[in-house]
BAFI-3210 file (N, C-alpha, C; in Angstrom, 3 decimals, decimal comma, padded with zeros to 6 digits):
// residues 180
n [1|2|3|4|5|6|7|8|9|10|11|12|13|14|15|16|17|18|19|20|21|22|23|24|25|26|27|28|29|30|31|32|33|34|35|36|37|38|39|40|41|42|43|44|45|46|47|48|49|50|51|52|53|54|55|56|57|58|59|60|61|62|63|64|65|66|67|68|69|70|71|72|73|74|75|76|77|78|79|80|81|82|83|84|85|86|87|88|89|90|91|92|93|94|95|96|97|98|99|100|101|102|103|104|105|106|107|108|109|110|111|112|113|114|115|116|117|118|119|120|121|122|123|124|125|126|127|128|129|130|131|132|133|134|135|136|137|138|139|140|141|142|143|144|145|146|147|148|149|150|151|152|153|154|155|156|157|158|159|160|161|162|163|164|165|166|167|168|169|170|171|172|173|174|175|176|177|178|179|180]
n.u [-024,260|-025,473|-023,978|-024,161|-022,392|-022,616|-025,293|-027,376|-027,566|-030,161|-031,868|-034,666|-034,968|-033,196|-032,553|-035,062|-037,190|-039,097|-041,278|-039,730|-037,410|-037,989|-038,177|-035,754|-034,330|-035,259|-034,202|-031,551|-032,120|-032,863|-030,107|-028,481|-029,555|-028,437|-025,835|-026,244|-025,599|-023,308|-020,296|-017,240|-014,731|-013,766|-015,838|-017,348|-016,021|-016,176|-018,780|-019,078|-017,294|-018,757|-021,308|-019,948|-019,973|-022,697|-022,928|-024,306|-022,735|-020,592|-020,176|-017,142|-016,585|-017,416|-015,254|-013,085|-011,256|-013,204|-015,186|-014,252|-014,127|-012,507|-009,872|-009,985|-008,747|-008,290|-009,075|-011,806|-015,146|-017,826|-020,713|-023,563|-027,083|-030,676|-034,179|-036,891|-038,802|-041,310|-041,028|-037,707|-035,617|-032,779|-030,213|-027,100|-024,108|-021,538|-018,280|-014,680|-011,585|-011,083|-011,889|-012,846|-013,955|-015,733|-017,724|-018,253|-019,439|-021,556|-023,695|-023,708|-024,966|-027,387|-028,250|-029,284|-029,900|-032,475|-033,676|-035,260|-033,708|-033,772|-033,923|-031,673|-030,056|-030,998|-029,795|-027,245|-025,111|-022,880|-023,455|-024,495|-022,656|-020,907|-022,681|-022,862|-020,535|-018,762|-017,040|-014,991|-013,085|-011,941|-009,303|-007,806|-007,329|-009,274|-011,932|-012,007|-012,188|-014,455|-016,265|-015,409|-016,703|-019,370|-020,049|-019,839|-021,679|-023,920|-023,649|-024,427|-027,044|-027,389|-026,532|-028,636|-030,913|-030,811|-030,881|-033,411|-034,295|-033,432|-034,613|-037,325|-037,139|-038,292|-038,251|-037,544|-036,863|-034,840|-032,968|-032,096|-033,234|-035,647|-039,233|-041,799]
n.v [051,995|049,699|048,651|045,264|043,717|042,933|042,003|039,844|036,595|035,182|037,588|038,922|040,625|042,327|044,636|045,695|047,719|047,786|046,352|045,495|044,886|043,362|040,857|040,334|040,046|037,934|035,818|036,656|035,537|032,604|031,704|032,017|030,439|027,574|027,853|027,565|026,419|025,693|025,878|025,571|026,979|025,173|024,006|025,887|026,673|024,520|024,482|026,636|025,879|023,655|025,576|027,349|025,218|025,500|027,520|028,674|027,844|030,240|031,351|030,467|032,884|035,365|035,091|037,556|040,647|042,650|042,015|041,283|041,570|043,984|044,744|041,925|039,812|036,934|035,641|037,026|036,958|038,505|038,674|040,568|041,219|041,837|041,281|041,294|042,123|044,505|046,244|045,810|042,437|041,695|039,846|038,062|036,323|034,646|033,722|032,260|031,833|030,828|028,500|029,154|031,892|031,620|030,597|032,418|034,509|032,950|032,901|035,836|036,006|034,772|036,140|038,712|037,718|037,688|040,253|043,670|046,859|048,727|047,103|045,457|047,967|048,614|047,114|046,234|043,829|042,955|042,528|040,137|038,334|039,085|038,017|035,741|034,600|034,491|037,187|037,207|035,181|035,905|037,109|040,131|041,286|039,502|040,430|043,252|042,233|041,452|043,390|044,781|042,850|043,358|045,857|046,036|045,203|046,534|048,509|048,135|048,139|050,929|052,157|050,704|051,842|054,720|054,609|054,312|056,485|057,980|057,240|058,241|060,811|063,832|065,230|067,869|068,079|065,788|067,909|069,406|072,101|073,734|073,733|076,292]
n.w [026,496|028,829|031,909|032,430|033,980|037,011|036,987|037,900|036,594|036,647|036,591|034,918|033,005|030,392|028,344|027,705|026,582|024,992|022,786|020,553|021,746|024,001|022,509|022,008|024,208|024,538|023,233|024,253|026,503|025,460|024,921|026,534|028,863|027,363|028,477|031,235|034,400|033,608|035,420|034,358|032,427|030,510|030,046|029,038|026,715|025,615|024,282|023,299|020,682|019,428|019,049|016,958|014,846|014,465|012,339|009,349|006,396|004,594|001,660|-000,596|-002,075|-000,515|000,892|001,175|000,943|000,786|002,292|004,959|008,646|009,766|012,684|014,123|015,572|014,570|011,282|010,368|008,414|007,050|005,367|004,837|004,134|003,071|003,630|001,791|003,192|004,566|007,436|006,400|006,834|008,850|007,288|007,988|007,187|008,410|009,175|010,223|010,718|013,014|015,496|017,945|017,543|015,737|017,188|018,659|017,075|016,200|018,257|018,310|015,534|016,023|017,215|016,263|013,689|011,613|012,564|012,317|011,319|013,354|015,505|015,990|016,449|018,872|021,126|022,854|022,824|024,290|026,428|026,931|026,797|029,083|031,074|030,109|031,165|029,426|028,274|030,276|029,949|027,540|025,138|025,645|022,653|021,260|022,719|021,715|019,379|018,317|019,275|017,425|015,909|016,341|016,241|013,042|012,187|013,672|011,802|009,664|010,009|010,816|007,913|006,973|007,820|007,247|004,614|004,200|005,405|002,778|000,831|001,507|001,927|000,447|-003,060|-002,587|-000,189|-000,480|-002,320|-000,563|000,275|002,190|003,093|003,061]
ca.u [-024,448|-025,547|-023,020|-024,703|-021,768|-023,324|-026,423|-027,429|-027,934|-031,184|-032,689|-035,856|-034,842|-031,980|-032,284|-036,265|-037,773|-040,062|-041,621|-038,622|-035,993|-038,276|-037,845|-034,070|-034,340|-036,111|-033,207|-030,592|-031,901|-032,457|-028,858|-028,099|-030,052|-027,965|-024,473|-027,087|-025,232|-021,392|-019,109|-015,739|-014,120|-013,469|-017,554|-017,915|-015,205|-016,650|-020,043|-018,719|-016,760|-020,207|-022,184|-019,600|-020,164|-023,604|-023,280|-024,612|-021,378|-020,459|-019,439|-015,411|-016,771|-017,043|-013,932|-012,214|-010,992|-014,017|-016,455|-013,406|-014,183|-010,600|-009,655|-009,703|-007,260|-008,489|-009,694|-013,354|-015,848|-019,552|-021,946|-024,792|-028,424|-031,676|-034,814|-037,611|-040,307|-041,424|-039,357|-036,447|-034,985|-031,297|-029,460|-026,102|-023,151|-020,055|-017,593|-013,368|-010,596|-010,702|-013,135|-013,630|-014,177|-016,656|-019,089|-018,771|-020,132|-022,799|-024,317|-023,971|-025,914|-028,456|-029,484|-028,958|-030,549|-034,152|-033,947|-035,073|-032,798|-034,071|-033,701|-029,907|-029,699|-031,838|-029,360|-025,990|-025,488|-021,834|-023,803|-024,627|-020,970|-020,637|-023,784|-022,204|-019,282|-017,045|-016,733|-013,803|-012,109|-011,406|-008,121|-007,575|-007,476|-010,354|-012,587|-011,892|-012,616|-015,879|-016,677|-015,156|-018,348|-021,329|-020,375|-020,149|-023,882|-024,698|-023,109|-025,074|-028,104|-027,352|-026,618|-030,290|-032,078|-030,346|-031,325|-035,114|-034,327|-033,392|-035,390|-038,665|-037,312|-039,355|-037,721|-036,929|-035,554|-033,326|-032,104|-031,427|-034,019|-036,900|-040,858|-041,922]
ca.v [050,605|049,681|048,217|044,308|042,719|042,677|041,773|038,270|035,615|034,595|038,160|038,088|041,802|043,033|045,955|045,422|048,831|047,959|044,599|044,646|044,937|042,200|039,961|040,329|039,431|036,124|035,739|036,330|034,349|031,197|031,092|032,217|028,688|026,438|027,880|027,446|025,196|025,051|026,592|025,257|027,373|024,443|023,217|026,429|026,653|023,456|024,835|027,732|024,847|023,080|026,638|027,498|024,334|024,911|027,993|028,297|028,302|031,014|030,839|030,798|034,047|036,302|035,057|038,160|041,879|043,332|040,768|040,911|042,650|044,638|044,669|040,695|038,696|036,151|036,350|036,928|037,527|038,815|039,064|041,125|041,162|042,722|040,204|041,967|042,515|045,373|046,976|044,527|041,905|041,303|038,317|037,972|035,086|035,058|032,659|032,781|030,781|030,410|027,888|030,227|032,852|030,711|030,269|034,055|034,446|031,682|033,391|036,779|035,804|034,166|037,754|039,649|037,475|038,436|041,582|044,925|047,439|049,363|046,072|045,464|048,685|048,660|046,488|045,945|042,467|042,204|042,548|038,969|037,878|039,251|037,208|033,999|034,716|034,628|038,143|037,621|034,503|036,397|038,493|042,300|041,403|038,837|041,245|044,115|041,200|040,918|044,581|044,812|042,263|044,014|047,561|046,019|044,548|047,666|050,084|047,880|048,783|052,135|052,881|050,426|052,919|055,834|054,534|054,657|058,306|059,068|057,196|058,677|061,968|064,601|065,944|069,397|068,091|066,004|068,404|070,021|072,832|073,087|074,315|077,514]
ca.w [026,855|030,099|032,340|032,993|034,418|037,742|036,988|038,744|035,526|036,900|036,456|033,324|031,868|030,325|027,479|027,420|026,787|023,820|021,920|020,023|022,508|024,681|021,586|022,007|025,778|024,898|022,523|025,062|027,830|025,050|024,822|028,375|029,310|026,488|029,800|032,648|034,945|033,685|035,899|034,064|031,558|029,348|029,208|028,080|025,403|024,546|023,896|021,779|019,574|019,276|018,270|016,001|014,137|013,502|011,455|007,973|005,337|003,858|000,030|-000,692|-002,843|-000,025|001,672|000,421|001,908|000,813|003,649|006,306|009,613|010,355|014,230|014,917|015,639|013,752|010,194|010,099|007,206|006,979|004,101|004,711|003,185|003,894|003,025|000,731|004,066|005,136|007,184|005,821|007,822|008,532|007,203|008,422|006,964|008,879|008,856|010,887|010,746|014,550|015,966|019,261|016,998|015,108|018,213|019,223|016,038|016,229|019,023|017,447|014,493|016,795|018,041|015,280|012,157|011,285|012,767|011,524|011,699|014,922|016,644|015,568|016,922|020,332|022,020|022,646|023,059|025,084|028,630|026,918|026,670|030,481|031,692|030,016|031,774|028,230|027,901|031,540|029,446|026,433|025,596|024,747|021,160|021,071|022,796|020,320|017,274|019,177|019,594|015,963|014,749|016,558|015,710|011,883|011,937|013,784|011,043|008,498|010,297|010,782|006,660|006,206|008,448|006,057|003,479|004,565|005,624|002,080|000,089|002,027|001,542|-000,567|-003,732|-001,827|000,262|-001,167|-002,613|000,586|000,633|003,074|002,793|003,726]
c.u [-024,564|-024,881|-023,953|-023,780|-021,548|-024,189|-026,410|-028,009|-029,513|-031,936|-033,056|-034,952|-033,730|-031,951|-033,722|-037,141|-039,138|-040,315|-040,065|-037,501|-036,718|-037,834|-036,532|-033,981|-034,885|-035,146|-031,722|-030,635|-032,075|-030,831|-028,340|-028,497|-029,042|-025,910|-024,896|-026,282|-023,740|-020,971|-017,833|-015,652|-014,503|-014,543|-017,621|-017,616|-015,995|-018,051|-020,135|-018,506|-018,218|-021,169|-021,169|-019,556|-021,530|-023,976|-023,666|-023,066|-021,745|-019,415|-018,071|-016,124|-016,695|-016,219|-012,677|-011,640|-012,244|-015,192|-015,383|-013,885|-012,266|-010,936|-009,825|-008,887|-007,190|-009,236|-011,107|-014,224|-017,703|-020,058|-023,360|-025,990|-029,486|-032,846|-036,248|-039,171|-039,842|-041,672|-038,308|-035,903|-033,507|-031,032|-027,648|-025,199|-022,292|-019,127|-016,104|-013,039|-010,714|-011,871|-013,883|-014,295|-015,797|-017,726|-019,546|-019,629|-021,868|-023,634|-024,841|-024,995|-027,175|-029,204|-029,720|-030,024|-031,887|-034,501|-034,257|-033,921|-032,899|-034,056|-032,984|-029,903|-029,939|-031,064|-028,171|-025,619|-023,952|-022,559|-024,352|-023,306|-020,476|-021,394|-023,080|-020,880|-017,841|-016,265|-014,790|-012,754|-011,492|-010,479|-008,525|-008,365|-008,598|-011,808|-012,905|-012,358|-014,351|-016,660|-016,593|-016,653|-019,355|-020,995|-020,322|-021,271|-024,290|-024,551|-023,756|-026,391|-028,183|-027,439|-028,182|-031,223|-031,630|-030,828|-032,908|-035,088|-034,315|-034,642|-036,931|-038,446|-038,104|-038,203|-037,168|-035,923|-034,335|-032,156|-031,640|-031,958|-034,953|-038,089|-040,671|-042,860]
c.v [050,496|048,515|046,495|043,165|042,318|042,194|039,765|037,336|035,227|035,895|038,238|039,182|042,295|044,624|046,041|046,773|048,811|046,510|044,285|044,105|043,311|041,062|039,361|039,468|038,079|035,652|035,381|035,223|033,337|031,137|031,322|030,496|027,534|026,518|027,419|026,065|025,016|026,242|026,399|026,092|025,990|023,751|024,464|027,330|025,851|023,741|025,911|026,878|024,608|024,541|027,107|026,429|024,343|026,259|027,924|029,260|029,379|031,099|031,580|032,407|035,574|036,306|035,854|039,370|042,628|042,545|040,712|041,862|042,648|045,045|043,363|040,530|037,820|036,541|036,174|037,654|038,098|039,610|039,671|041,175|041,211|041,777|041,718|042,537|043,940|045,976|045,428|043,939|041,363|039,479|038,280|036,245|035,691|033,649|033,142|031,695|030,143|030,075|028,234|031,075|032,452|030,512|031,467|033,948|033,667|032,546|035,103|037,140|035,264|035,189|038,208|039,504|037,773|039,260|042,463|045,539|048,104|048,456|045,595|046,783|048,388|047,812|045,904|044,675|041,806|042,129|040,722|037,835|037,702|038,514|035,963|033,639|034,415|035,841|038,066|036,580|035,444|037,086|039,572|041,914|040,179|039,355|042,560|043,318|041,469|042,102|045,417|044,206|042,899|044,893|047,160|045,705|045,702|048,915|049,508|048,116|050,118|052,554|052,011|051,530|054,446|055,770|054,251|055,942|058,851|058,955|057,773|059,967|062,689|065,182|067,021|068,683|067,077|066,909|069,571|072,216|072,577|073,997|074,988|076,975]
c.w [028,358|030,754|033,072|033,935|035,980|038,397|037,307|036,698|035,266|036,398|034,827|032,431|032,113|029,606|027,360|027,985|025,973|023,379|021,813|020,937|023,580|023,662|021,602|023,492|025,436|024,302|023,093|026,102|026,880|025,313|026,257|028,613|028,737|027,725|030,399|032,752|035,115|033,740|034,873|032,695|030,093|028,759|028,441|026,835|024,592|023,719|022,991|020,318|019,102|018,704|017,246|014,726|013,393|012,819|009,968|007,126|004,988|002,555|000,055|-000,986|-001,910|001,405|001,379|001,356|001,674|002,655|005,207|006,954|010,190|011,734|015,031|014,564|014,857|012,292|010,196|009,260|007,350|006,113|004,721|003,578|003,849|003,381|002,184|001,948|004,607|006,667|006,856|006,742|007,795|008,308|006,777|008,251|007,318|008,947|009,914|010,538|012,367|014,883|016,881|018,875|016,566|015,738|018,849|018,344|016,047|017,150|018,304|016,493|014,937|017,221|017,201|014,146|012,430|012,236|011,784|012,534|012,980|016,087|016,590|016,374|018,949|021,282|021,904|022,891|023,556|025,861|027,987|027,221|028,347|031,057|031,349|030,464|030,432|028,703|029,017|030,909|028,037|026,508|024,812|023,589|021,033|021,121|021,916|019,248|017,654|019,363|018,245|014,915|014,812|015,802|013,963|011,550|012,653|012,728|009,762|008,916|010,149|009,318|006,060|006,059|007,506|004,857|003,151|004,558|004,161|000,895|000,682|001,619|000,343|-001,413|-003,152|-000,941|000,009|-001,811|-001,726|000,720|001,646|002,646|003,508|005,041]
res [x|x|x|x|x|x|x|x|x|x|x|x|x|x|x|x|x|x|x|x|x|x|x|x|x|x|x|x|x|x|x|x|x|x|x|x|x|x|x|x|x|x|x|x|x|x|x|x|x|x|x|x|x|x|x|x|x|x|x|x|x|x|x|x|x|x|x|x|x|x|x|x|x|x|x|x|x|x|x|x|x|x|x|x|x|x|x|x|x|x|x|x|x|x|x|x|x|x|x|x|x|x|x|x|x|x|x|x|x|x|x|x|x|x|x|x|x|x|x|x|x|x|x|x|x|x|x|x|x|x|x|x|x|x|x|x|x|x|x|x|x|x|x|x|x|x|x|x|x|x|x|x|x|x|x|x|x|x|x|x|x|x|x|x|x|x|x|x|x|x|x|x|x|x|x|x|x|x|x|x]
***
């Protein structure tokens, strides 16, 4: 991950090596723009409250231990699902008890949803957290919940993209031979 918490707010490119990863950058700076302006801690609590409000529910059903991400503080859930295009696109329901939590999230899912998997991957998306100046309000254990969500939408990318690797594979080698 490359260390952005330096990097001036105003500058265009952050992780932008490829289309996709530019895609992500247009992604980050929308929501970068929705801070632009508020210095005060508490506008931009308030603006988390307000993006955690406008997630899409997620059904009691996978309010369970199977959908929990373990290492927050707070309880937080996420349903995964891949849409039927080729390559498949992520669709990400999350839900917390904690309304701060609730707007990390919001944002989260803002980068993340209708991705393919190589573009869930292609970019780490705290140096966003550090640009909106959260990442310095947050504690220990908030940050870990938060480092706890990506790496779970990245580890559901990671077993998508596996599961391209195997299903492409050739009979041989599935079965773990190779051609002369």
């Amino acid at each position: 991950m490359s260390d952005h918490s330096n990097v001036a707010p105003s500058q265009d490119v952050w992780c932008c090596a490829t289309e996709a990863t530019c895609e992500l950058d247009r992604a980050m700076r929308a929501i970068e723009s929705e801070f632009a302006g508020v210095e005060e801690w508490e506008e931009r609590y308030q603006i988390l409250i307000e993006l955690g409000d406008t997630l899409e529910p997620l059904p009691d059903a996978y309010k369970n231990d199977e959908h929990r991400v373990h290492g927050c503080l707070s309880t937080v859930w996420m349903a995964f699902s891949w849409s039927e295009d080729d390559p498949p696109r992520l669709h990400v329901l999350a839900d917390s008890d904690s309304p701060m939590v609730r707007g990390l999230l919001a944002i989260v899912l803002r980068i993340y949803n209708g991705r393919i998997p190589e573009e869930v991957l292609a970019c780490d998306i705290r140096c966003l957290f550090q640009r909106l100046q959260l990442e310095k309000h947050l504690s220990y254990n908030r940050r870990n919940g938060l480092s706890a969500m990506i790496r779970r939408i990245q580890d559901a990318a990671r077993q998508k993209l596996q599961s391209f690797d195997h299903a492409s594979a050739t009979p041989a080698q599935s079965a773990g031979t190779t051609g002369a």
